[in-house]
N, C-alpha and C positions, 0 to 999 in steps of 0.2 A: 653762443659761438656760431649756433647756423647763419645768422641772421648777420652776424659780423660779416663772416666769409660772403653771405651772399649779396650785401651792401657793395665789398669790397670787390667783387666780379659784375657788379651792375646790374644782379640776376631779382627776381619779385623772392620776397619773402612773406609767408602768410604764417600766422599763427590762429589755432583754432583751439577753444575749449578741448580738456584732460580726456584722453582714448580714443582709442584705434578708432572705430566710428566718427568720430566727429575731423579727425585726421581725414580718415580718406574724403568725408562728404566735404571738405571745404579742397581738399586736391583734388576731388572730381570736379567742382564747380570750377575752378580754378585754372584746369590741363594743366597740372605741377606735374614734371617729372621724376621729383623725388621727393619721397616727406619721412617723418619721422617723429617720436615722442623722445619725451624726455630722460626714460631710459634707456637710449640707444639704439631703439628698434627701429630697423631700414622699412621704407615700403616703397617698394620700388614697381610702379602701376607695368612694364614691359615683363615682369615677372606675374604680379597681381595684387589686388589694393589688401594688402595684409601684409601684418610683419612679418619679414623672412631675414634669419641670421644667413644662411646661404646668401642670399643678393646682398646681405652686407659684405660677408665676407669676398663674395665675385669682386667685388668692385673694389674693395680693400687691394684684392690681388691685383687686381687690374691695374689699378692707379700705378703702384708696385712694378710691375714688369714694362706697364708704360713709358716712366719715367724713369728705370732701373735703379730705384732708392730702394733701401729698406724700410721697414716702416716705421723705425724709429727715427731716419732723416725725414720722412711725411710727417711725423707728429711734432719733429721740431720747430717745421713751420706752419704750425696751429698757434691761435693765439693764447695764451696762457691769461685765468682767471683764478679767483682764489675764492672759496664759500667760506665767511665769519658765521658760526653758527654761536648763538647766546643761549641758556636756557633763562628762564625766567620763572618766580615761584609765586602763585597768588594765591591770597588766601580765599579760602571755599567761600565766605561770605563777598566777597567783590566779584563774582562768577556770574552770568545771566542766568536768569530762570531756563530751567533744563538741562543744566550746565552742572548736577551733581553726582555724575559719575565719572570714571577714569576714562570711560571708550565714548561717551559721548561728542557727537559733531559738534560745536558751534561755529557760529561766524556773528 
């Protein structure tokens, strides 16, 4: 969705390898002035390069009093997406080597 919005305002969109760390080091390199992970967490660098739900919420409000909507007319013109999730069952012998526990990583 960021990346939509920011397509659709002309604005650069960067995406950076999973955690805060590699968020800020690619919006330091960068001068982004707003970044974010994929669970919602704002990092907003005029506050400082770490998630802060306050500077999401600031600017939540903001937009808000800005624009005098509520934030559910804000979220109506968000674009809407839908996640298919599938699960799938393989049997333990089709699994890579290393691959025989429940919590183990693969790729």
């Amino acid at each position: 969705m960021s990346q939509d919005i920011a397509e659709r305002h002309g604005a650069a969109f960067y995406r950076s390898a999973v955690g805060e760390a590699n968020v800020v080091e690619l919006m330091q390199a960068h001068g982004a002035l707003l970044g974010g992970e994929g669970n919602g967490g704002v990092i907003d660098p005029r506050v400082g390069y770490i998630r802060d739900s306050f500077a999401g919420m600031a600017l939540l409000l903001d937009a808000m009093a800005g624009r005098d909507l509520p934030v559910s007319r804000l979220a109506d013109e968000l674009p809407r997406y839908e996640i298919e999730k599938t699960k799938v069952t393989l049997d333990r012998e089709k699994l890579p080597a290393g691959c025989v526990t429940r919590r183990a990583r693969c790729c």
